[in-house]
C-alpha positions as CSV (number, residue, x, y, z in Angstrom):
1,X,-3.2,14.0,-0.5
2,X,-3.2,17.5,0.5
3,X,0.5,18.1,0.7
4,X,0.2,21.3,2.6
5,X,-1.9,19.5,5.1
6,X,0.6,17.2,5.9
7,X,3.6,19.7,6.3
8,X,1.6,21.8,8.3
9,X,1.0,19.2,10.8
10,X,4.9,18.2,10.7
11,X,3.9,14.4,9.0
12,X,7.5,13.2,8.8
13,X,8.4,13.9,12.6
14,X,4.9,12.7,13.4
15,X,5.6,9.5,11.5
16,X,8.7,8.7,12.7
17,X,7.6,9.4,16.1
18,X,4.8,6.9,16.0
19,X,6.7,4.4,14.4
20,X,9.5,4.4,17.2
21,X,7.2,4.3,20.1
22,X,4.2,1.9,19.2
23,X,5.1,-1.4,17.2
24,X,1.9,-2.4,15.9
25,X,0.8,-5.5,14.5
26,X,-0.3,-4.2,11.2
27,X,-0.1,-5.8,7.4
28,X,1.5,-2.3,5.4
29,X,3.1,-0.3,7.8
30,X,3.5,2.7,6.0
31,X,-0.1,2.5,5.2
32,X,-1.6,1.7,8.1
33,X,0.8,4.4,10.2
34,X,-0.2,6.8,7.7
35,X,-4.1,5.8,8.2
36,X,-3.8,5.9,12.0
37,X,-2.0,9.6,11.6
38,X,-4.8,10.7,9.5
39,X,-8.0,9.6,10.9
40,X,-11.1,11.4,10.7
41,X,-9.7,13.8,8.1
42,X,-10.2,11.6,5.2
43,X,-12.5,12.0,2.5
44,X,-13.9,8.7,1.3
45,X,-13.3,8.8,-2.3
46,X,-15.3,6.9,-5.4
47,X,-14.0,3.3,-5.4
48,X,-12.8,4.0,-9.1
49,X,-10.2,5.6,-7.9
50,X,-8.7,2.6,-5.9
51,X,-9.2,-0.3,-8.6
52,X,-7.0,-3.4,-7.9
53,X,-7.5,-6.6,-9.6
54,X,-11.0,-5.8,-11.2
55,X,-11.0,-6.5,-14.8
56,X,-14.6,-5.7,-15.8
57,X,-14.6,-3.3,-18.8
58,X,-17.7,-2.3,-17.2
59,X,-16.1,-0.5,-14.2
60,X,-14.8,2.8,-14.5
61,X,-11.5,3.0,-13.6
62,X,-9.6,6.5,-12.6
63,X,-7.0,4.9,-10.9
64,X,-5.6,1.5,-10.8
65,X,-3.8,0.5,-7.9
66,X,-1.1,-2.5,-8.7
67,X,-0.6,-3.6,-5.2
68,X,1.2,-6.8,-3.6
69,X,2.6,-8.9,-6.2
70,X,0.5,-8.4,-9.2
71,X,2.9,-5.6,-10.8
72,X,3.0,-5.6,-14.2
73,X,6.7,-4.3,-14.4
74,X,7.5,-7.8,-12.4
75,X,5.0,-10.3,-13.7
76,X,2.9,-11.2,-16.8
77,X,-0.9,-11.6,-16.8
78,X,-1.7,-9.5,-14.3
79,X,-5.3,-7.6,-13.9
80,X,-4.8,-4.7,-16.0
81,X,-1.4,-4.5,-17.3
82,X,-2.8,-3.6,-20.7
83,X,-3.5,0.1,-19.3
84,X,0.3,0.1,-17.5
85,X,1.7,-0.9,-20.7
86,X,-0.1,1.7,-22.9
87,X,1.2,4.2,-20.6
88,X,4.7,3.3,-19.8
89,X,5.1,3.4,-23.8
90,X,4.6,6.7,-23.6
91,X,7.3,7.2,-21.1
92,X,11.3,7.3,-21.9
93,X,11.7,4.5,-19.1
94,X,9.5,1.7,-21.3
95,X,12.9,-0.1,-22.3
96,X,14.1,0.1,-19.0
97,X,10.6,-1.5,-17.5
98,X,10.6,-4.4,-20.1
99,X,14.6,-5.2,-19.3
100,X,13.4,-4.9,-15.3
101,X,10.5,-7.2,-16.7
102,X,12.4,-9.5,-18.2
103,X,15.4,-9.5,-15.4
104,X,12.8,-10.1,-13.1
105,X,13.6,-13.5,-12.1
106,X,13.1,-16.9,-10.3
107,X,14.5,-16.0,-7.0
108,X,13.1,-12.6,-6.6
109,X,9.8,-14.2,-7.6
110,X,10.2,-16.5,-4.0
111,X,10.9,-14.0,-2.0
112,X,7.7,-12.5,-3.0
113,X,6.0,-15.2,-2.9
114,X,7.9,-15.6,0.7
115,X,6.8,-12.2,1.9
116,X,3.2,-13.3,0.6
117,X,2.9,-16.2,3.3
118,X,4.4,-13.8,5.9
119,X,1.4,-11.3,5.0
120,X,-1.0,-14.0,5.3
121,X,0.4,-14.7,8.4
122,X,0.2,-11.5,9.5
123,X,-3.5,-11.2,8.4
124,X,-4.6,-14.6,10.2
125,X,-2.9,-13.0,13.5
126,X,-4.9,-9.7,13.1
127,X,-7.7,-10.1,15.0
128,X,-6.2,-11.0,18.0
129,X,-3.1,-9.3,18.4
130,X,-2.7,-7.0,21.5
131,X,-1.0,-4.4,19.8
132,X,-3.1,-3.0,17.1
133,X,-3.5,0.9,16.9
134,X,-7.0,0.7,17.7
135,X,-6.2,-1.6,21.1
136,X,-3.5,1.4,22.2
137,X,-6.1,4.3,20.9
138,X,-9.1,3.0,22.8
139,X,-6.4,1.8,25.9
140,X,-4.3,5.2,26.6
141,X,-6.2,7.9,24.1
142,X,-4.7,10.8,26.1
143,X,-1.3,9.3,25.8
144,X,-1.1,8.3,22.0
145,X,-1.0,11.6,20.2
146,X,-1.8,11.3,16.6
């Protein structure tokens, strides 16, 4: 992200500003806001740098994104919590991940798996909801500043 770019263009006000006059239907807010801020200057960048629940050894992985539910500092046996682990040892916060780990318990785990459902939800609604950010760009472009 180029920081700068973002100051320069006064992101937080922006943000803030979008989110309190268009409530979209969206499944990650912050992502999807931050997508509809920034469109057309993105640069597309190698899918090894977004890697999510790909376990091939074959893939090159730069970055792996622990998205959702499948965070290794919550759960066991999740794609690529080898790599996490490896790292977070190296870290003075290791102890305090495992107790986080192990603390991490049944009724947390349902309201994940709650907010799971609700995303799915979300996701089935999608492609018909009225108030997307694509419905109000193509709508009112020279109203919705971006």
């Amino acid at each position: 992200m180029n920081l700068q770019a973002l100051r320069d263009m006064h992101f937080s006000q922006s943000f803030l500003n979008l989110l309190n006059a268009y409530h979209v239907t969206c499944l990650a807010p912050d992502q999807d806001y931050l997508n509809a801020m920034c469109q057309q200057r993105t640069t597309i960048l190698d899918p090894s740098w977004n890697v999510q629940m790909e376990t091939d050894p074959q893939i090159h992985q730069s970055l792996i994104h622990f998205n959702l539910f499948a965070k290794p500092w919550h759960y066991t046996n999740v794609a690529n919590e080898g790599y996490f682990w490896d790292y977070a040892k190296q870290t003075p916060y290791y102890d305090e991940m495992q107790a986080g780990l192990a603390a991490y318990n049944d009724a947390a785990k349902e309201a994940d798996r709650a907010n799971f459902d609700r995303i799915l939800k979300v996701a089935e609604t999608q492609a018909t909801a009225t108030n997307t950010f694509r419905q109000i760009r193509n709508k009112n472009r020279e109203e919705v500043v971006i």
